[in-house]
N, C-alpha and C positions, 0 to 999 in steps of 0.2 A: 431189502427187497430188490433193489436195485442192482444188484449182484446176481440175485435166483435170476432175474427177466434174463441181464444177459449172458449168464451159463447157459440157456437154453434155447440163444437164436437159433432157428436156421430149423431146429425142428419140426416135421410136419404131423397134420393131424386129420384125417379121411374120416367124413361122415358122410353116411349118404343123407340127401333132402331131394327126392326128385320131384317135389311140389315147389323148390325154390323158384324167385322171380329168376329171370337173366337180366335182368338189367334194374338201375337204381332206382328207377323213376324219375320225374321232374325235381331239379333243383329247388328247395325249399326258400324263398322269398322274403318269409318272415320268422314264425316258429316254426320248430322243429318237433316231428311229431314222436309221442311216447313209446315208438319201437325200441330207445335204448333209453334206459332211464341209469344216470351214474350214481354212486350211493359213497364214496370218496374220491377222494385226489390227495397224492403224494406227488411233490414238487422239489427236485433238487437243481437248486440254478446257480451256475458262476456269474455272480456278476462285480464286473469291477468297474468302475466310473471312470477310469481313466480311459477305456477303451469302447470304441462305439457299438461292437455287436458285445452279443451275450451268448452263452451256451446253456440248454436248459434237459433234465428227463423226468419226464414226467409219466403216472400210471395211475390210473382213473379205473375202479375200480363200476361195473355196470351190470344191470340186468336184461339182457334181448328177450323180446315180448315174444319171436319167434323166430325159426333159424334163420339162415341170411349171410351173403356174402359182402353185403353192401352197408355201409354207414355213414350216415351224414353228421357231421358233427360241425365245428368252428376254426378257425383259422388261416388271422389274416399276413400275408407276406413272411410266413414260416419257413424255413431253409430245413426241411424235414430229411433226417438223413437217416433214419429206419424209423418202420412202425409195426406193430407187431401185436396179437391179440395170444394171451395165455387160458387157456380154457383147460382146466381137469388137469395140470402141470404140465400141458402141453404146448405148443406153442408154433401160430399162425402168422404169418408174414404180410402185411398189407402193403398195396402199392396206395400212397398220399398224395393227393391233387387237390388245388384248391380250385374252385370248378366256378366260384363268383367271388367280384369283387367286392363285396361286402364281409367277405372272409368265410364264405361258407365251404367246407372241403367234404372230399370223399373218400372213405376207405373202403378200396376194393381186395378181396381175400381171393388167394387161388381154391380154396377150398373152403365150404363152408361153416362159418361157428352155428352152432346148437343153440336152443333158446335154452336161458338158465343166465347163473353167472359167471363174467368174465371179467377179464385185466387190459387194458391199453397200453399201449408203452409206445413212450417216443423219446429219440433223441432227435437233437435239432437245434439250429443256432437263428438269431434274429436280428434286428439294428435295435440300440438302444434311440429312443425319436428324438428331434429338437423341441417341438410342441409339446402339451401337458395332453397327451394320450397313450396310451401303454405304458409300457415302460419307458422314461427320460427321462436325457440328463441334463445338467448346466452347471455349466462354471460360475462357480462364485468366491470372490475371494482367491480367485488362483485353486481352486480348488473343485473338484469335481462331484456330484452327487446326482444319484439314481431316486427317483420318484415311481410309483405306477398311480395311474388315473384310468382305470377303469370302466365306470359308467360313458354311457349307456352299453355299447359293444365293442368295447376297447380291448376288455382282457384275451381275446380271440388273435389280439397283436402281438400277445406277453405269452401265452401257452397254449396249447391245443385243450380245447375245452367243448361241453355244452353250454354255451354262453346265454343263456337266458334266464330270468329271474324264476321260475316255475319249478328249476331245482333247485334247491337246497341240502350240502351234503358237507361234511367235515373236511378239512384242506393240514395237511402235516407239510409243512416247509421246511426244509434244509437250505440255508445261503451261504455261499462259497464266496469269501471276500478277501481281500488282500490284507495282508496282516493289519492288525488297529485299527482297521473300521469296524462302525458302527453298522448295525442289522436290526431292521425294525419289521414286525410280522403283524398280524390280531394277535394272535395268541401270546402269551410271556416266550421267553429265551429259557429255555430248561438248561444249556449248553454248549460252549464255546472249544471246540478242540482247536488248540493252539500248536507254533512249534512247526510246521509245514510250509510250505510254501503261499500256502491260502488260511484264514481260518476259516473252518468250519459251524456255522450256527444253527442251534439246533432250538425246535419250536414245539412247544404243544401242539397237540392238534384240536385247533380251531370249534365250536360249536357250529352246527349247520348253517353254513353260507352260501347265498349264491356268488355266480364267478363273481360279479360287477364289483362286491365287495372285499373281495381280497385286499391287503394289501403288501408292498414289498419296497421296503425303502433302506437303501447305502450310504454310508455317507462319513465323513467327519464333521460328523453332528453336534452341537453343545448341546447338553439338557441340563435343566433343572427340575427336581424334584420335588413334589408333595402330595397328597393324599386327600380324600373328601371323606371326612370323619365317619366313624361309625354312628349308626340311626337308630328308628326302630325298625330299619328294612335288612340292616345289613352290619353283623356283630362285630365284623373286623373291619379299619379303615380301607380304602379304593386306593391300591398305588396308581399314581397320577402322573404323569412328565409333560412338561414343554419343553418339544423339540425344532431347534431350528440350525441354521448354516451358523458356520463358527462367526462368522461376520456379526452376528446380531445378537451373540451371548452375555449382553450386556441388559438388551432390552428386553428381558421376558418373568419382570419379576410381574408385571401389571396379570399378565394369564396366570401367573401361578399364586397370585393371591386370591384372583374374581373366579376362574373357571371352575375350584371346587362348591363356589357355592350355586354355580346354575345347577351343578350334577345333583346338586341335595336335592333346590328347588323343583327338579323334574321328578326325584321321585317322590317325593311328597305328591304330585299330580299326578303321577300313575299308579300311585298305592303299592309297590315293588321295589327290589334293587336293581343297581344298574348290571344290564341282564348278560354282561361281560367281566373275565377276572383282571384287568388293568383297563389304563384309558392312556391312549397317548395321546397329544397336541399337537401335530409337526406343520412347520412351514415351509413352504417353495417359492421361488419370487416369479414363478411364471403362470399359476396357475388363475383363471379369470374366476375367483369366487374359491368357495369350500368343498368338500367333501366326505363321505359320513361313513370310511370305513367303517368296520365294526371294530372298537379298542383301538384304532388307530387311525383320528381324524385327518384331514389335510386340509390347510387354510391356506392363501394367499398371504406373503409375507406381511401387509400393513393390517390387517385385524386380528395377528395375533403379537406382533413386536409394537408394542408400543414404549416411547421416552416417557421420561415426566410432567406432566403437569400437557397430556394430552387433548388434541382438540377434540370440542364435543361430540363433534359428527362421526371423528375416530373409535371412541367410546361409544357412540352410538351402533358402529357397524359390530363392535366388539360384541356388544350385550346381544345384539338382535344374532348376530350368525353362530356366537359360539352354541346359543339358544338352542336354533335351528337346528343344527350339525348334530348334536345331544341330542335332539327327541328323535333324528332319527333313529339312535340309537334301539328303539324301543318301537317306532312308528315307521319300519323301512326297513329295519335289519333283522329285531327281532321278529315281527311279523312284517314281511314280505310279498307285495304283489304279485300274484301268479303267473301277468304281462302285462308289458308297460303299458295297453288302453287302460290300466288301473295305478298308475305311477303318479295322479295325482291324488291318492290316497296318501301317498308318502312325502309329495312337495304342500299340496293345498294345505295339512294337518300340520307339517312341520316350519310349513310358513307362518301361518297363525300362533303357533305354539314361541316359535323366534320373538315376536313381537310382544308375544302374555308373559311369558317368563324372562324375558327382559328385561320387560318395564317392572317386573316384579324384583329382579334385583338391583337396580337402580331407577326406583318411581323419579327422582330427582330428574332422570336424564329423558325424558317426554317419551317411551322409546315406542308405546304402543299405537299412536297418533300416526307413525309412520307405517304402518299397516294401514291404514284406512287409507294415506297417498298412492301405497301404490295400488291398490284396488281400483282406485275411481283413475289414475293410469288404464288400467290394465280395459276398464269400460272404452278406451276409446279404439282400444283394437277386437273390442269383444264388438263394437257395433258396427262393425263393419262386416258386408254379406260376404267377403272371403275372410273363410275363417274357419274352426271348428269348434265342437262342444268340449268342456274340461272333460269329461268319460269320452273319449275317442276311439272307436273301433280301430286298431293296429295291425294289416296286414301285412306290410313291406317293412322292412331294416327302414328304409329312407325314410318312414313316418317317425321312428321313434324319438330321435335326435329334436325333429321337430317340435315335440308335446311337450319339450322343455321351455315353456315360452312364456310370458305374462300372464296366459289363460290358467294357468295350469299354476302357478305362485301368486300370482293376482289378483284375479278371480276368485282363485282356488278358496285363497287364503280366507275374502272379505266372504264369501259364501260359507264356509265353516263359521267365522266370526258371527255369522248373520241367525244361521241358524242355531248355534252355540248360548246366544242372547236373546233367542226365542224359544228355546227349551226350558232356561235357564242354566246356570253354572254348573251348580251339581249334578242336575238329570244328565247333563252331556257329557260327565265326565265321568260320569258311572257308565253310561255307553259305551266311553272308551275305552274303560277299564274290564269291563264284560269283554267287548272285543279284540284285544289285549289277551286278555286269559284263554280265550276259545281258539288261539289260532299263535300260543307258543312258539317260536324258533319252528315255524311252519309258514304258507303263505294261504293269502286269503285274499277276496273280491270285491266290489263293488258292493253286492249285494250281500256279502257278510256283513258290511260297515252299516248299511242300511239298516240291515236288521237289527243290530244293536242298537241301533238309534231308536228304530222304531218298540222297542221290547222296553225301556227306561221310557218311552216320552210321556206315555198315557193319553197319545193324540194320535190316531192311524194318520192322520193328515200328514204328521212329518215326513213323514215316506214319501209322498207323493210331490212335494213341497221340495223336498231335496231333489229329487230325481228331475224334475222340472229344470231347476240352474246346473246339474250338473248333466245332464244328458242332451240337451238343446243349447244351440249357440245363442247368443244375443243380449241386450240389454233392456232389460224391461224400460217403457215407460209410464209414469203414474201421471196422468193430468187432473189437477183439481179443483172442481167449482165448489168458493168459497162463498158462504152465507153468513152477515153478522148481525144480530140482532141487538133492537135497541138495549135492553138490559147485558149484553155482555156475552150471552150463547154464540158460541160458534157452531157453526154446522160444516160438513163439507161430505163431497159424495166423491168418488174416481170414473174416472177409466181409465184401461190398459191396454197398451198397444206396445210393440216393437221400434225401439228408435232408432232414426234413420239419420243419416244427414242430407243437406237438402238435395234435392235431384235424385237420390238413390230411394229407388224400391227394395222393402227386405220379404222374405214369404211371413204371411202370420205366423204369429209365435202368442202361447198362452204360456202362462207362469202363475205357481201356486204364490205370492210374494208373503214371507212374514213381514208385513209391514207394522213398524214403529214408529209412531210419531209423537208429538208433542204441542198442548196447549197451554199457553202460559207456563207454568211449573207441573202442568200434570202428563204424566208420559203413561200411553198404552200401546198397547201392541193385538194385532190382530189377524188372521189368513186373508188374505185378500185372493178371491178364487175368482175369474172372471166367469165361471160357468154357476158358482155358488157365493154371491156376492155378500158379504156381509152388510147388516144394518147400518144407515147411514149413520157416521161416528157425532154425540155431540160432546161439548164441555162450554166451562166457563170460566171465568175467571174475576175474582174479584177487588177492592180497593180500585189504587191508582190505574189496574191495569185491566180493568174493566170495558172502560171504552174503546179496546183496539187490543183484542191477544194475538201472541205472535204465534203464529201456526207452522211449524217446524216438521215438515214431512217424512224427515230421515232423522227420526232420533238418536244421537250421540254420533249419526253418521255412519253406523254400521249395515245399513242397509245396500244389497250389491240390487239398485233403482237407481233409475233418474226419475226426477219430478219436473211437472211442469204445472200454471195456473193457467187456468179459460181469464183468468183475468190479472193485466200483468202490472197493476198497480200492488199485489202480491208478495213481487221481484222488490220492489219499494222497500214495503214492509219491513224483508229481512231483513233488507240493507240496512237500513238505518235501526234494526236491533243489536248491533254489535252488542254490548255489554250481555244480551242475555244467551249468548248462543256460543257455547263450548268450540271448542278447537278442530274438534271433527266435524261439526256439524257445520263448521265455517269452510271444511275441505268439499263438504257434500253443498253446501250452497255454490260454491267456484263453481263447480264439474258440474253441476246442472245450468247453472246462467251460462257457460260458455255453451255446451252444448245446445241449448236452447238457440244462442245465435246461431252455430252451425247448422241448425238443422232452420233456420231461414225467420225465427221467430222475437228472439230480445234482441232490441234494438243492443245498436253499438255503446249509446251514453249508459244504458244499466252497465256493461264491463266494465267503462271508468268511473263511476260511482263505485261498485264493490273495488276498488282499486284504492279508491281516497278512502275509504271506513275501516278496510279491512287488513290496510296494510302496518297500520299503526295497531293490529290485536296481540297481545303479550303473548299468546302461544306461538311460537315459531315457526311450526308445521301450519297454521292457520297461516300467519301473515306470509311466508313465503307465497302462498295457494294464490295472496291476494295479486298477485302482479303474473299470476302467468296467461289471464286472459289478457289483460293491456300486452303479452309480451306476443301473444298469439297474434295480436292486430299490428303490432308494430311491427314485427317479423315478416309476417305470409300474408298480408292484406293490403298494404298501405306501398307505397312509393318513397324515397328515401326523406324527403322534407318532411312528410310527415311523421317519420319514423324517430326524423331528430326532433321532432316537436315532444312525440313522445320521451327523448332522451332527456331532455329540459322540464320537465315533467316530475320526471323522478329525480332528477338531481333534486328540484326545488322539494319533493314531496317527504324524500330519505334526508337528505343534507343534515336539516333539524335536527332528525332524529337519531345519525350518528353522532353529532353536536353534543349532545344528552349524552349518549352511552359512552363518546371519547373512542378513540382509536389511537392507540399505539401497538405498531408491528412487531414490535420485539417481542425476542420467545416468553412464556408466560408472564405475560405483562397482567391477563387476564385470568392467571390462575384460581384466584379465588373468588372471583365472579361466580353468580347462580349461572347454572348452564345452560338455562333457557335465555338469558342474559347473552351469553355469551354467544349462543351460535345465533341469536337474533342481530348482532354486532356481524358475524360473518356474513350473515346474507344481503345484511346492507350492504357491506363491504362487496362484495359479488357484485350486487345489481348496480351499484354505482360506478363501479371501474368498466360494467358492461354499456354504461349510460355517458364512459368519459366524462367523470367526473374530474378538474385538472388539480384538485384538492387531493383526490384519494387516489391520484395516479402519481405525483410527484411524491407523497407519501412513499408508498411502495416502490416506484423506482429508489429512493435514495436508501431504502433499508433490503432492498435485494442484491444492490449493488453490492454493499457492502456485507451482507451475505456471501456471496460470490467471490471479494473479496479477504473471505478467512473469518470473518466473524459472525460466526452461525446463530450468535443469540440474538443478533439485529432482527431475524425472519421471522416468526412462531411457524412452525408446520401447516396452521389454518389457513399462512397467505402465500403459499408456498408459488404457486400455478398462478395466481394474481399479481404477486411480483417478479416472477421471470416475464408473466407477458409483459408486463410493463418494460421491463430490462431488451423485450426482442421489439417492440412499440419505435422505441428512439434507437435504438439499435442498429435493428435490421440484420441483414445476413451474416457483416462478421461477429455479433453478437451471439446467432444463432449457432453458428459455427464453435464459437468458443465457449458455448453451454452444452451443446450438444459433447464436444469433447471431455469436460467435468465431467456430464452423466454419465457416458462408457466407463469414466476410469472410477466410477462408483458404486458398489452395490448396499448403501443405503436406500432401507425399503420404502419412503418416503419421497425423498431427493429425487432418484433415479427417473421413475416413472413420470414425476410434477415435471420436469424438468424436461425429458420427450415429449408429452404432451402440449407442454405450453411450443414449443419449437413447431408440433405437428400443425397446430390451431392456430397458430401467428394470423394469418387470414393472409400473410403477401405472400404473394406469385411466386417472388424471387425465392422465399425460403419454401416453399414447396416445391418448387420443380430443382432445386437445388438434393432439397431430401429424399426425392421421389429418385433419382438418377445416383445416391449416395449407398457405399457397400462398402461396410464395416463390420470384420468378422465378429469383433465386440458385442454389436447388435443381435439378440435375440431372436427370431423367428417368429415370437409373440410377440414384442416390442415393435417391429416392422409392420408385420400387421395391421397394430395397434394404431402407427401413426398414420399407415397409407389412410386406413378408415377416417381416421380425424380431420384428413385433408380434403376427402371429401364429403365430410358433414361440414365442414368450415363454408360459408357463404362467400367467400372471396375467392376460396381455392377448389371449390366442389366440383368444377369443369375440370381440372389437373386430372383430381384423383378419380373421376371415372374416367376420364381416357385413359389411364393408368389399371387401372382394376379391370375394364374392357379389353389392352392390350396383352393380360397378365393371368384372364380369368383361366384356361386352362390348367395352368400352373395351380393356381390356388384352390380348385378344387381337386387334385391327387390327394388331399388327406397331408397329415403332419402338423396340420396347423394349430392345433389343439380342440378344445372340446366345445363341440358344438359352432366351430366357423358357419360349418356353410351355411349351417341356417339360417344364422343371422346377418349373413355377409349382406341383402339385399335391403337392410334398413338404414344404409351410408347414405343412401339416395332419396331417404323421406324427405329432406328440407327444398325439393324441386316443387312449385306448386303452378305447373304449366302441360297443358294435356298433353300438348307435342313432345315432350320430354317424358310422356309415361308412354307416346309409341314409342320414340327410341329406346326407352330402359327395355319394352317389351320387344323389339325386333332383336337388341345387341345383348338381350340376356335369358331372354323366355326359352328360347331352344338348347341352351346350354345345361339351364337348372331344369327343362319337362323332366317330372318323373323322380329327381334329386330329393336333399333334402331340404335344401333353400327354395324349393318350387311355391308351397304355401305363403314364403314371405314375400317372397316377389309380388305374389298375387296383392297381399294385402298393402302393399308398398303402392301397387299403380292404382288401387283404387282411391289409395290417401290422396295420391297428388290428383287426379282427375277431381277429387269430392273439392278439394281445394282451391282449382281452379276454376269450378265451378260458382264455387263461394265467395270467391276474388271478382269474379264477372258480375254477380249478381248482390253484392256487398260491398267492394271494395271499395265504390266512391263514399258511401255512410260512414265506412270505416274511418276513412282519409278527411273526413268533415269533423268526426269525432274526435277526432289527436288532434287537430290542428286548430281546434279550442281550446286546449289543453293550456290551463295558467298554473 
C-alpha cells in the first residue's frame, strides 16, 4: 500500500461543499471530537538504535462524519515532510502544523474530502528520546536499543495518530532494522526479509488497540523461551519470551519459571484465555515502573532480571507488578477506557488484582498486606482538601498525566479491595467477568463497571456505595462510642465526618461506607449510611475474653476509613491486643493513631506505645507500620536532641531483635530463611543504620568495602544502598567519586541505581553540590533526574537541590524527561515543614506549573507543609517531651 499512496502524489481531487466551515475552529484541549473516527493504522518505520532520529510512513485508514477541509489529529515534534489524504483512488495533499504544544496538529486540504472513507499518509522523521517517552533509546552494554513507552500521550511523539484511548482499531507494523537485530511488535513476526541493507520485519496485524498500547522495540536483545501450558481455557500452550539487554541474559531464568504461572492464575480469575496470540516480557533500565503493552509488556530492569537466591522485597515487587501488568492484559487492553476520567478502571482494578494474584502465587511471600500499605499511604493525600476524586472529570491533556497518582493505584486499589470483600469473592468476580464479556476488545465506562456490579450484588446499595469513594474526594472518618457491659456485650454506635488535619477545614462529604469490623473472633460487615444509619451493632464474647473484647473497626484492614474513639482509653485497648489482631489490621491501627495525632487528638505517648508492641509483630508489613509514626515525630516535630533520643530508642528497641534473627551481609547467607523472616531482618537492618547504629554500621562498611573491592559475594543485594552509604558515611567525597565511577562503567540492574542513589542521599553538602555541578555523558537523563530529586528530599542537602531544580526548572519542564516527571516533580519538596518555605515553593514555582501538569501536586505539597507546621507549633513541645523519655 505504501507504494499505491506514493504513485499517486501530487494528484488532485475537486468536490464541491459550499456548506463547508472556512476555518478549523478552536484548537482541541483535551479530546478530540468524533468527526474522523480511524478504523486501522499501517506503520513502516526505520529504526536503527545506533542513530538518534528515525524515519517513519504511516496510513490511517478513517471515516469523516462530514465533508471538511480541516482535521485535527496528534503529533508531537514530528518532522512531517508530506501528508496526503487518498479518497475514491484519488489523492489530497494536506499542508501539517502542529498548532499546540501538547502535540495536537492540523491538517489543512486545498480542497475539500467528502464525508465517507478515507486514507492518511505521512512520511516524516523524528528524534529517537533520552527519557522513557516515545520512542528511546540507551546504551547499554556498548550497545544501543529502542524502546517505545506510550502512555498516557506519548505515541503522538512516535507517529501521527488519533492518540486517545476511545478508539480502538487494528495496527500492521513493518520495522526496518539493521541487519541482526532483534524486532519486537504486539502481534507475532509472520517475517523477516533479509539480504538488503536493513532487514525487514514483518507483523501481524495486531487485534484492536488503542495508540497508548502499541508497542515497538529494537534491539540486540537476549531472550529466553517458554510457554504457559495449555488449560481448560486455551487448547494449545501461550508462546512466552523474556526479553532483556544482552547484559542480563544470564539473569532471567527466575521470570521464565514464575511468569507462566501468574498468566494461568489470571485466567483462572477471568474465566477466559489470555485474550492475545504471544506474551512477551521485555526490560529497559530506564523506565520508572511497568507497562501493559498488549503481548508485549515492558518492566524496569530490577523486577524482571533477577540473580539467585533473591531479596524478598525483590520477589515481592516481581509477584505484585508482573501480576499487575497481566491483568492489564484483560482489564485495560482488552476492554479499554473510553478516556482517561475512567483510567482508574484500569490502574484501581489492576492494582488490586497485582496484590490478589500475587499473594496467590507465592502466599509464602506476604504479598497481599502490601496493598493494604499502600492504600492507608494513599489516605494521607486523599485527605487533603487539594486534591481530586479517583472518577475525575478530564478536560485538558495536562490533567491526565496527572490521575496517575496514588488516588487512582491507592485508593483505587483498597476501594475495589473494599468493596470486593463486601460483595464477597465470587459475586465480584462474576461482575467482572459479565463486564469483561459485554465490552470485548471494545471500551467501556464508569458506569458499565458499575452496573455489572450492581446486576451480581443483589444489594442496589452497591452502586451508590461505590459511587460515593469513587466520585468524591476524601477520607471518611468513623468515630466511635464504645459501651461495655457487665456480662461481656459490647455495644458501639458511629458517626461520620470528613477527616481533616488539624487547622484545615474540608467541605462535608457523605460516604455510603461498607463497614467491617470485628468483636472478639466474630467479624461482620454492614452499609454504614449517614442519611440511613444502620442499627446500633452489638456482640459478645465469651470465656477468658469476656471481660474486656477487643473491638477492631476495620476488619482485616481492608476498609478505605479512618476510625476514631469518643473515648481514648480505646487506642489502649488495641495496643496492648497485639497477638489478636492480623497484620493489616495492625497497618489500619498505625494510619489511624497517627492520623488521629495529626488531626490534633492522640496524644504523642499512644505513638510510642504502638511503637514498643508493635514493632516486635512477625508480620513484616505490620511491624515495619509500627515505627513510622515514632519516625513521623522524630523527623518533622521534634528538634535534633530529641530526635537522637528517639535514635537510642530504636537502637535499644531493634538491637535484641537483630541479636535473635543474626545478621550476616554476605550474598545469601539468608537464603533459606522463611521470607517473612527474612525481610523482617532487612527492615531492622534499614531502621537501625537510619538510627546509627555503630554495630550495624561497621558491619556493613566492612562487607561493602570489600564488595567494592571485587568480592561481590561479601554484599547480598538486600544491603546494597545501606553499605555504600556506609562506605560514602567515612568516606566522603573521594569515596563518592569513586563509586560514582563503578556505577557509570556498570549496567547491572541492581548495582547501578543502589549505587547513584546512595551517592544522591549521602546527606553532605560537599557530595551534592559536587554532583549537582557533575556532567557525565555516561549519566542517563533519568538517572540525573533521579539523583537531583534525591538531593533534595535528603534533609541535609534539600536547600542545594531546590536552588538547583528553581535554577533549572525551565529546562525540566520541555518534556524528555520521561513518564509522568512533571507531575510529580513538586513532591521533592514534601519533607519542608515551615509555612515560610510553602510561600517561597509558591512564589518560585506556582506560576511556572499554573495550568501544567504538576499544578495539582504543587498544590497538595504546600498544604502538607503548612498542615505540618501548623502541627509543629501546636504539638511539637509534646512531641519533644515524648522522645525524650524515651528508655
Amino acid at each position: 500500500m505504501r507504494g499505491l499512496v506514493h504513485g499517486l502524489a501530487g494528484v488532485g481531487l475537486a468536490l464541491a461543499s459550499p456548506c463547508l466551515a472556512d476555518s478549523p475552529g478552536p484548537v482541541p484541549q483535551g479530546k478530540l471530537s468524533d468527526a474522523v473516527v480511524p478504523s486501522a493504522y499501517r506503520l513502516d518505520l526505520t529504526l536503527d538504535p545506533d542513530r538518534p532520529r528515525f524515519t517513519g510512513h504511516v496510513e490511517i485508514d478513517a471515516r469523516l462524519a462530514a465533508p471538511t477541509r480541516f482535521i485535527y489529529l496528534h503529533g508531537r515534534d514530528l518532522a512531517v515532510h508530506q501528508a496526503r489524504a487518498m479518497v475514491s483512488g484519488q489523492m489530497v495533499v494536506a499542508n501539517w502544523r502542529q498548532v499546540d504544544p501538547s502535540g495536537v496538529a492540523l491538517l489543512t486540504f486545498a480542497t475539500p474530502l467528502p464525508a465517507g472513507t478515507v486514507t492518511l499518509a505521512f512520511d516524516y522523521d523524528a528524534p529517537l528520546n533520552d527519557g522513557p517517552e516515545g520512542l528511546f533509546r540507551v546504551q547499554v552494554g556498548g550497545k544501543w536499543y529502542v524502546w517505545s513507552q506510550f502512555e498516557s500521550t506519548d505515541a503522538r511523539a512516535a507517529y501521527p495518530s488519533f492518540d486517545q484511548p476511545g478508539f480502538k482499531q487494528p495496527f500492521t507494523v513493518t520495522l526496518r532494522t539493521p541487519p541482526g537485530t532483534m524486532a519486537i511488535n504486539n502481534a507475532p513476526e509472520t517475517g523477516v526479509d533479509h539480504g538488503g541493507a536493513q532487514d525487514v520485519h514483518h507483523f501481524a496485524a495486531t487485534p484492536p488497540l488503542p495508540t497508548y498500547l502499541l508497542a515497538l522495540m529494537v534491539g540486540p536483545f537476549a531472550t529466553v523461551e517458554t510457554s504457559v501450558p495449555a488449560n481448560a481455557y486455551r487448547a494449545q500452550p501461550l508462546p512466552m519470551r523474556i526479553v532483556a539487554e544482552h547484559t542480563n541474559a544470564a539473569d532471567l531464568g527466575f521470570a521464565r519459571d514464575n511468569a507462566p504461572k501468574i498468566v494461568g492464575l489470571l485466567e483462572d480469575y477471568f474465566g477466559q484465555d489470555f485474550p492475545y496470540p504471544k506474551l512477551d516480557l521485555i526490560t529497559t533500565p530506564i523506565l520508572p515502573g511497568a507497562m501493559e503493552n498488549a503481548g508485549a509488556d515492558l518492566f524496569a530492569d530490577p523486577i524482571i532480571v533477577l540473580k539467585p537466591h533473591p531479596p524478598v522485597s525483590q520477589q515481592r515487587e516481581f509477584g505484585m507488578v508482573v501480576s499487575h501488568e497481566l491483568a492489564h492484559q484483560w482489564f485495560g487492553d482488552l476492554v479499554t477506557p473510553a478516556w482517561w476520567d475512567d483510567i482508574w478502571l484500569n490502574e484501581s482494578f489492576a492494582n488490586w488484582m497485582g496484590y490478589r494474584i500475587g499473594d496467590a502465587w507465592r502466599p509464602d511471600l506476604h504479598i497481599a498486606d502490601g496493598a493494604l500499605a499502600e492504600g492507608f499511604e494513599a489516605m494521607a493525600t486523599d485527605a487533603l482538601v487539594a486534591g481530586r476524586p479517583i472518577h475525575q472529570q478530564i478536560d485538558r491533556t495536562a490533567q491526565i498525566d496527572a490521575a496517575f497518582d496514588g488516588i487512582t493505584y491507592g485508593k483505587g486499589g483498597q476501594v475495589v479491595a473494599m468493596i470486593a470483600g463486601f460483595m464477597g469473592d465470587a459475586k465480584f468476580r462474576d461482575g467482572v467477568r459479565a463486564y469483561m464479556a459485554a465490552h470485548r476488545y471494545g471500551n467501556a465506562t464508569s458506569a458499565d463497571f458499575f452496573k455489572a456490579m450492581a446486576d451480581v450484588a443483589g444489594d442496589p446499595r452497591i452502586l451508590p456505595a461505590m459511587q460515593s469513594f469513587t466520585d468524591q474526594q476524601g477520607v471518611p472518618l468513623l468515630t466511635f462510642e464504645i459501651k461495655r457491659d457487665r456480662d461481656g456485650t459490647l455495644r458501639f454506635s458511629d458517626g461520620q465526618s470528613r477527616y481533616t488535619r488539624l487547622g484545615t477545614t474540608a467541605p462535608a462529604t457523605k460516604w455510603i461506607v461498607p463497614l467491617c469490623y470485628r468483636i472478639g473472633a466474630d467479624r461482620s460487615c454492614a452499609l454504614d449510611d449517614p442519611d440511613h444509619p444502620a442499627a446500633s451493632a452489638a456482640g459478645s464474647t465469651s470465656g477468658a475474653m469476656a471481660a474486656s473484647p477487643v473491638f477492631m473497626p476495620n476488619a482485616s484492614g481492608t476498609g478505605y476509613y479512618r476510625f476514631e474513639f469518643s473515648d481514648g482509653k480505646e487506642w489502649d485497648r488495641l495496643i496492648a491486643a497485639s497477638a489478636e489482631l492480623s497484620g493489616g489490621e495492625w497497618l489500619a491501627v498505625a494510619d489511624s493513631l497517627l492520623a488521629s495525632f495529626q488531626a490534633g487528638r492522640a496524644p504523642a505517648s499512644q505513638l510510642v506505645a504502638l511503637a514498643k508492641v508493635m514493632s516486635a509483630n512477625p508480620d513484616s508489613h505490620a511491624a515495619a507500620a509500627a515505627l513510622q509514626p515514632l519516625g513521623y515525630l522524630a523527623d518533622r516535630m521534634v528538634d535534633p536532641p530529641a530526635k537522637e533520643a528517639a535514635h537510642g530508642f530504636l537502637r535499644g528497641l531493634l538491637g535484641p531483635q537483630l541479636t535473635r534473627l543474626g545478621f550476616d551481609p554476605a550474598a545469601g547467607a539468608y537464603a533459606s530463611d522463611d521470607p517473612e523472616r527474612s525481610q523482617r531482618r532487612a527492615d531492622i537492618v534499614a531502621a537501625l543504620d537510619g538510627a546509627k547504629d555503630p554495630s550495624v554500621h561497621a558491619t556493613l562498611l566492612g562487607a561493602a568495602k570489600a564488595y567494592l573491592q571485587g568480592n561481590t559475594q561479601a554484599l547480598d543485594p538486600a544491603w546494597l544502598g545501606a553499605g555504600f552509604g556506609a562506605v560514602l558515611h567515612d568516606g566522603g567525597l573521594p569515596a563518592a567519586k569513586a563509586l560514582f565511577g563503578m556505577a557509570l562503567a556498570s549496567d547491572e540492574p541492581l548495582f547501578r541505581p543502589a549505587a547513584l542513589d546512595a551517592i544522591a542521599s549521602s546527606g553532605q553538602p560537599e557530595i551534592a553540590t559536587w554532583l549537582l555541578n557533575t556532567q557525565d555523558e555516561r549519566l542517563r537523563l533519568s538517572e540525573r533526574l533521579d539523583m537531583i530529586g534525591a538531593i533534595a528530599a535528603t534533609d541535609e542537602t534539600r536547600d542545594l537541590g531546590y536552588a538547583w531544580i528553581h535554577a533549572h526548572l525551565a529546562d525540566l519542564l520541555k518534556g524528555g524527561a520521561g513518564i509522568f516527571f512533571s507531575a510529580r516533580l513538586p513532591r521533592v519538596f514534601g519533607g519542608y515543614c515551615a509555612a515560610e518555605k510553602a510561600d517561597a515553593i509558591a512564589r518560585d514555582f506556582g506560576p511556572e506549573l499554573a495550568g501544567k501538569t504538576g499544578e495539582l501536586e504543587l498544590a497538595r505539597v504546600l498544604e502538607r507543609i503548612r498542615a505540618c507546621a501548623r502541627l509543629k507549633a501546636a504539638r511539637g513541645a509534646e512531641a519533644t517531651a515524648a522522645l525524650a523519655m524515651l528508655r
